[in-house]
N, C-alpha and C positions, 0 to 999 in steps of 0.2 A: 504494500500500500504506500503510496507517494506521500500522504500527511496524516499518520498513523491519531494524532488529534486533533485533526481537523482543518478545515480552510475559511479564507474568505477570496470574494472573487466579486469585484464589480465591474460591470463592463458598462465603457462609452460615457464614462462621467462627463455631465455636459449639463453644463448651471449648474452646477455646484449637487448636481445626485447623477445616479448611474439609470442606466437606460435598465439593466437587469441585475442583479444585485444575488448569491449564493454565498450560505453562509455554514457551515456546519459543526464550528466551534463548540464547547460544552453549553448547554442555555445556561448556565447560570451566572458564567462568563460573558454570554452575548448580554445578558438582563442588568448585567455589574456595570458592561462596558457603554450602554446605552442608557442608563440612567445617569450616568457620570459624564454622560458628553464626550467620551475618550476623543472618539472620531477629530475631532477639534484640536486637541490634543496628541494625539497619539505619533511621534517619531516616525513610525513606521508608514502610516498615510502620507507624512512630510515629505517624506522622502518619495515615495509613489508620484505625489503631485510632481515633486520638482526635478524627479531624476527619471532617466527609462533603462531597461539593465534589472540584474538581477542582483541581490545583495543577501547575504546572510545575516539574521539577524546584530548578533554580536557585531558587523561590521562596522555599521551603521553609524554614520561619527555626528547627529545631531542627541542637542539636547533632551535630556526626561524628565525635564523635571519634577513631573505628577508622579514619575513611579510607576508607568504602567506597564514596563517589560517585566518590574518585577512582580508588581501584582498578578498579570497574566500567566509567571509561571508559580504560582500557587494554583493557579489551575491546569497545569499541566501542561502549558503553551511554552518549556525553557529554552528551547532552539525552533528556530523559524526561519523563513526565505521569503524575503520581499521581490515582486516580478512587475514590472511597471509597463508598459507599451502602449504606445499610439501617442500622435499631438495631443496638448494642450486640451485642446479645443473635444477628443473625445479621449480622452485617455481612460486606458482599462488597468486597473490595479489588483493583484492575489496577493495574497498572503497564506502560507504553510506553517504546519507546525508539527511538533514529532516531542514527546519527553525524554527520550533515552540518549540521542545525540546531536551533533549538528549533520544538516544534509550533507551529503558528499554532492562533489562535483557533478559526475554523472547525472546525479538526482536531479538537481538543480537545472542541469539541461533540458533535460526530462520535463522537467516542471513549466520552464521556459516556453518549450516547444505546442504544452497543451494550451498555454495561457496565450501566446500568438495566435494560433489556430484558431481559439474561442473568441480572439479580440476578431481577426480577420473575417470570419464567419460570421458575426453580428453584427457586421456594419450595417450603422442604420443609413435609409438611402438619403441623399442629397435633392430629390422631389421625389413628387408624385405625378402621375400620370393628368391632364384636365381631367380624365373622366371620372378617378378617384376620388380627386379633389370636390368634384361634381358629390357624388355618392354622399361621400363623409358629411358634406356642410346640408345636406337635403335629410340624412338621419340627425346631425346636430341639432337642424331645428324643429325637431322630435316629430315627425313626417313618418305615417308608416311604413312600411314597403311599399304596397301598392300604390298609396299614395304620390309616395316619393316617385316612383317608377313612373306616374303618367305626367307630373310637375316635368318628369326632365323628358318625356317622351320616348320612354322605350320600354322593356317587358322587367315585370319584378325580377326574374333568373337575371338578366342582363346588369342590372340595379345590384342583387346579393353578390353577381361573381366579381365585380368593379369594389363592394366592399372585402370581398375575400382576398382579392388581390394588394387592395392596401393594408390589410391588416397582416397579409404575409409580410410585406416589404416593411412594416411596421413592427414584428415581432409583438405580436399585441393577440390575446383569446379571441376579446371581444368586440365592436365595432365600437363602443363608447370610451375601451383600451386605445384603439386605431383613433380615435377623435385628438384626445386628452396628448397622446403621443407626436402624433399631428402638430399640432400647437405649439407642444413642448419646443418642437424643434423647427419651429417656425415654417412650417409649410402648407397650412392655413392662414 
């Protein structure tokens, strides 16, 4: 297993939160680290924002002065591997952890390789198609299908596949997902 206790992974941070967000840390460590605002705090995010590359915990030459590497290894988190990638503008950040030692190299690469893959894979797109765009803003103003479908002049199937297709290109369930995401990223 690559992070025997556990990871975090957010991808396409963009306005300050991430487009998808995995976390699998202990909860009561995720419940410690989020009522205390770590995030804000935390070296490790500091580092994500400002650097891209891979770094081992211990490396890490910013300050802590909350204490939260060593809080977190009261919970089991005492060696970790910070994995940074993509601009500014969407950057994806992981974090690993293991109690028994630090990562080896290999691992690390390893680690590297999934967190690329997953950043590259979930790019979110740069527009939408007019007819998406059509779709999204005819169910945003809470239009039902058929409704919607005869407003923009063509069949409900035609209407849901124009919403199916921006909710792919969206990573988003559901069509009010696809709306909210939309916006998010300025393409409504």
């Amino acid at each position: 297993m690559q992070a025997p206790e556990g990871y975090y992974l957010a991808l396409h941070i963009r306005f300050a939160a991430p487009l998808m967000m995995f976390q699998t840390y202990n909860a009561r460590w995720i419940d410690n680290y989020t009522q205390n605002a770590y995030a804000l705090r935390d070296p490790i995010v500091a580092w994500g924002i400002h650097r891209t590359g891979a770094s081992r915990w211990s490396e890490i030459d910013l300050p802590d002065p909350f204490g939260i590497l060593a809080e977190a290894a009261t919970y089991g988190l005492k060696y970790g591997v910070c994995v940074s990638c993509g601009p500014m503008t969407s950057r994806t950040i992981a974090s690993i952890a293991r109690s028994d030692r630090e990562f080896t190299d290999e691992e690390i690469a390893a680690a590297t390789g999934i967190v690329l893959h997953l950043h590259n894979e979930t790019e979110p797109p740069d527009k939408l198609t007019p007819a998406e765009i059509e779709a999204l803003h005819v169910v945003a103003s809470g239009e039902r299908y058929a409704a919607g479908a005869a407003r923009l002049g063509i069949s409900e199937s035609a209407l849901k596949a124009r919403l199916a297709s921006a909710r792919k290109k969206l990573f988003a369930r559901t069509s009010a997902e696809a709306i909210q995401r939309a916006k998010d990223y300025r393409l409504l």
